[in-house]
C-alpha positions in Angstrom: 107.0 88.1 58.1 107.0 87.7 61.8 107.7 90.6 64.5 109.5 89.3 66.9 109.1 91.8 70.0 111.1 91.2 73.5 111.3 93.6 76.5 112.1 92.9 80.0 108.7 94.7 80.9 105.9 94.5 78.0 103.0 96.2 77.9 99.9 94.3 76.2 99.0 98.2 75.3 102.5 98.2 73.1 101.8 94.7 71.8 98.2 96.1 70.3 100.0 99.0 69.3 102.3 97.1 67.2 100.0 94.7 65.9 97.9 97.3 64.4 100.7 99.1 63.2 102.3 96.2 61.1 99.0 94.3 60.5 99.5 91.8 62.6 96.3 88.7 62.9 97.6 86.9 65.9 99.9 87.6 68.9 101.6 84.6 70.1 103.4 84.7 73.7 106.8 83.1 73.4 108.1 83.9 77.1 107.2 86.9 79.4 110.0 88.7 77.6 109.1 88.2 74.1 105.9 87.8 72.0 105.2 86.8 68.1 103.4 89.1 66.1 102.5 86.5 63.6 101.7 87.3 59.2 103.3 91.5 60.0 103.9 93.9 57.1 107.6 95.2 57.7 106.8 99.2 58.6 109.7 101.8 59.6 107.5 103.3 62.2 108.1 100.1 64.1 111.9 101.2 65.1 110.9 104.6 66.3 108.4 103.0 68.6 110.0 100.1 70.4 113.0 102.7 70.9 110.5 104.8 72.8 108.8 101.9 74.6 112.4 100.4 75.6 111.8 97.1 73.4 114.0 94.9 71.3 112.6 93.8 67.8 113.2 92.0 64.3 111.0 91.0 61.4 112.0 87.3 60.9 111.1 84.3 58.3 108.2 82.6 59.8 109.7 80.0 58.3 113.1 80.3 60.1 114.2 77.8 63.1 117.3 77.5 65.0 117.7 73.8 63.9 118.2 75.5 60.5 122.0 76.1 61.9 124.9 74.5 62.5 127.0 76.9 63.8 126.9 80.1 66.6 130.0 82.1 67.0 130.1 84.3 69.8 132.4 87.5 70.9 133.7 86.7 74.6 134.1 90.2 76.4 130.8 92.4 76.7 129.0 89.5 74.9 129.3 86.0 76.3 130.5 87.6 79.6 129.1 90.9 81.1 132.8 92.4 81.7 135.8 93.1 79.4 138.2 90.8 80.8 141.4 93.0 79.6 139.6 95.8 81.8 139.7 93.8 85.0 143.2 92.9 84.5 143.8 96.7 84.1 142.6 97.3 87.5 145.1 94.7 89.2 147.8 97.1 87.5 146.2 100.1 88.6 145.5 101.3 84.9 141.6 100.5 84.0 141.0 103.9 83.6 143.7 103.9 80.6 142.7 100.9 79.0 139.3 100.4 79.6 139.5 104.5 77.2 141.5 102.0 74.7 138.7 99.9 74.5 136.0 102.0 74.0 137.7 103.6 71.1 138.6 100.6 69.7 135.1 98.8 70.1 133.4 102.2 68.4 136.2 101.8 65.6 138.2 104.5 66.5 141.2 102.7 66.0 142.4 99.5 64.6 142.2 97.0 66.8 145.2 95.1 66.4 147.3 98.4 67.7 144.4 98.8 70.7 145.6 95.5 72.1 149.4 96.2 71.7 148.6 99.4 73.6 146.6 97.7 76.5 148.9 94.5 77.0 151.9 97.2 77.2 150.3 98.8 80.0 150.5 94.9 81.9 153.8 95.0 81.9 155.3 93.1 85.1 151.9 92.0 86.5 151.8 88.4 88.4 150.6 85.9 86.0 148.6 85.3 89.4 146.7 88.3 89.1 144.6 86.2 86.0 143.2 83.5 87.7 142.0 86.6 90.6 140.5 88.2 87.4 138.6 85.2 86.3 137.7 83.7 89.9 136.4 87.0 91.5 135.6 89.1 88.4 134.0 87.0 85.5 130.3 87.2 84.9 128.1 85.2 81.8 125.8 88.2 80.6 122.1 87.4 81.0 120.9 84.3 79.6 123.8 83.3 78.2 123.8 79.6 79.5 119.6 79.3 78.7 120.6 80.9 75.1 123.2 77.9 74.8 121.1 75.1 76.3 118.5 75.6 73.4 121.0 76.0 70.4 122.9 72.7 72.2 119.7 70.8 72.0 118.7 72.2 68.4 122.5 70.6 67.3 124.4 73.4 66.8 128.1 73.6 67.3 129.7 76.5 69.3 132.4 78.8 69.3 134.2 81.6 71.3 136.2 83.7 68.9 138.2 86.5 71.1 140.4 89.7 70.9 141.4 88.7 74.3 143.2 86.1 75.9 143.2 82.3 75.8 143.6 82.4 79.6 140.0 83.5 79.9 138.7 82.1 76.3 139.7 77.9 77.5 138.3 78.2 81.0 134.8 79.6 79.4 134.7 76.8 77.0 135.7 74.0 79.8 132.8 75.8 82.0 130.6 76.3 79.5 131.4 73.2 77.4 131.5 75.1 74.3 132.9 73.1 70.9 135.4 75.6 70.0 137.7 79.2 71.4 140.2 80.9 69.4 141.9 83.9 71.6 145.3 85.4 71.8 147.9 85.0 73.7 150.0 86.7 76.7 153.9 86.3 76.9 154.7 85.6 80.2 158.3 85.5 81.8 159.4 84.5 85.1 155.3 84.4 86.4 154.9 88.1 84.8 153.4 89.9 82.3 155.9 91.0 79.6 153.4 93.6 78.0 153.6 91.6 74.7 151.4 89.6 72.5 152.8 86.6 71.3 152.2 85.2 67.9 149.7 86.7 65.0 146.7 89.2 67.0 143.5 88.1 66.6 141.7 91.1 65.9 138.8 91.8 63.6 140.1 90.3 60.3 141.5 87.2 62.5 137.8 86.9 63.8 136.6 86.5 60.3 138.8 84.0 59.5 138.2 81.9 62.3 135.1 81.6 61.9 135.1 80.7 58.0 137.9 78.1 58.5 135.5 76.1 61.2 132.6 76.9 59.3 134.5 74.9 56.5 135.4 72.8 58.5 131.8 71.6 59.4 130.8 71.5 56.2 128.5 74.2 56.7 126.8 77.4 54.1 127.3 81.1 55.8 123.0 81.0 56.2 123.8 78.0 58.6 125.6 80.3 60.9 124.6 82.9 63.6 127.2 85.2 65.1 126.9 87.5 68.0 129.0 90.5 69.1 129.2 94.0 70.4 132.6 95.5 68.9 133.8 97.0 65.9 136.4 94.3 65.8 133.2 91.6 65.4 132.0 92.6 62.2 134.2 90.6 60.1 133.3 87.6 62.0 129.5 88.9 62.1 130.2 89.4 57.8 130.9 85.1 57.9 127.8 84.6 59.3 124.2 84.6 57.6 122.4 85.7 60.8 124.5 88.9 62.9 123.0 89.7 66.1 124.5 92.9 67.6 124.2 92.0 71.5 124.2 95.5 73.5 126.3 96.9 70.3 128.1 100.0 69.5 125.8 102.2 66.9 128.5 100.8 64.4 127.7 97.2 64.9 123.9 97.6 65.1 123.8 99.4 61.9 125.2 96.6 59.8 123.9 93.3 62.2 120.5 91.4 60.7 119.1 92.1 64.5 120.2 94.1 67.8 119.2 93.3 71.3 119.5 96.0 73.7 117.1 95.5 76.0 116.6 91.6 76.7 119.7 88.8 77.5 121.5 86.6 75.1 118.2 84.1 75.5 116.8 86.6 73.1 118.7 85.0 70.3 116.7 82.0 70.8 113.6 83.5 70.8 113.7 85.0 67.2 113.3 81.4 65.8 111.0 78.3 66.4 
């Protein structure tokens, strides 16, 4: 195996460190964030002390690259973007405090998601469809290394995908900007330029995540190995379950427990840098 190991400060002390500990011949520098620890034995120890040292890591196939894939799907709020966009709408309404509590238990799996976002759209109710575009022109931010992260996966051929609990408003103008292959979101009703508080159609929650992504997937002609997905919420582990690569991007304890790596230290360009 290879240890992948990314920081945003790494000490070459650490890097020895490791490379004795998993038996390591050769350290190879892949940015000033992450280094290869090339031919490692997989050893426990190794989570223990890159959670002291504030690193990021994952034993990968040496054999592994990202032109292996076809496909990334990624969560939009807290993942692709750096802000839950339902949260920001909140704070137009003068309810954040309420919602943004909604999302947090929803996102540790607290409660099903489905009846999270009937809760926080309620709360909406008779907000200026105006108040969106505010949300996205003044609020929206890509988390780190998001567009470097999609530049490499675009040149290596891969296909993506936002798949969203929230909203198509935000979910189209991210792929437009981003030029992203594919978004699946739900929907606001809106009446008379305002916010009804409703949903309209079938929620995409964590089941409709899941599904999603295997109906493109199928669509591509692609196996579950030939896909990565990346997310942060309880509601992303049915998509994450679709996938044969999960990376839990700055997860919930509930996510990075069943992902095949966690980044909680490093930006989304981390994905990259797990495979040649």
């Amino acid at each position: 195996m290879n240890l992948i190991i990314q920081g945003l400060e790494i000490q070459n002390s650490d890097l020895r460190e490791l490379a004795k500990l998993v038996d390591a011949n050769h350290i190879e520098r892949i940015t000033g964030q992450a280094f290869r620890l090339e031919n490692a034995a997989r050893r426990e120890e190794v989570a223990a002390y890159c959670a002291e040292a504030d690193l990021d890591f994952a034993f990968v196939d040496p054999s592994a690259r990202l032109s292996d894939f076809g496909l990334v799907a990624m969560d939009m709020d807290s993942t692709l973007l750096a802000i839950e966009s339902i949260d920001e709408i909140a704070d137009m309404q003068g309810v954040k405090a309420q919602v943004a509590e909604i999302t947090q238990r929803a996102m540790r799996g607290e409660i099903v998601f489905a009846e999270s976002l009937r809760l926080r759209t309620a709360l909406l109710e008779g907000l200026d469809e105006d108040a969106l575009q505010r949300v996205y022109d003044e609020r929206v931010r890509l988390s780190p290394g998001a567009e470097k992260m999609l530049q490499r996966m675009k040149s290596a051929g891969l296909k993506t995908m936002v798949i969203s609990g929230g909203f198509t408003f935000f979910t189209d103008r991210v792929k437009a900007r981003l030029d992203l292959d594919y978004a699946a979101a739900n929907r606001f009703e809106v009446s008379n330029g305002k916010l009804t508080g409703k949903v309209l159609g079938d929620i995409i929650g964590a089941t409709g995540k899941g599904e999603v992504l295997k109906k493109v997937r199928e669509e591509l002609g692609l196996k579950r190995e030939q896909v990565i997905a990346i997310g942060d919420g309880a509601n992303d582990l049915k998509m994450m379950e679709e996938a044969g690569v999960s990376i839990a991007y700055h997860a919930k304890p509930v996510v990075q427990a069943k992902a095949t790596y966690a980044l909680n230290h490093v930006g989304l360009d981390g994905v990259v840098n797990l495979f040649r």
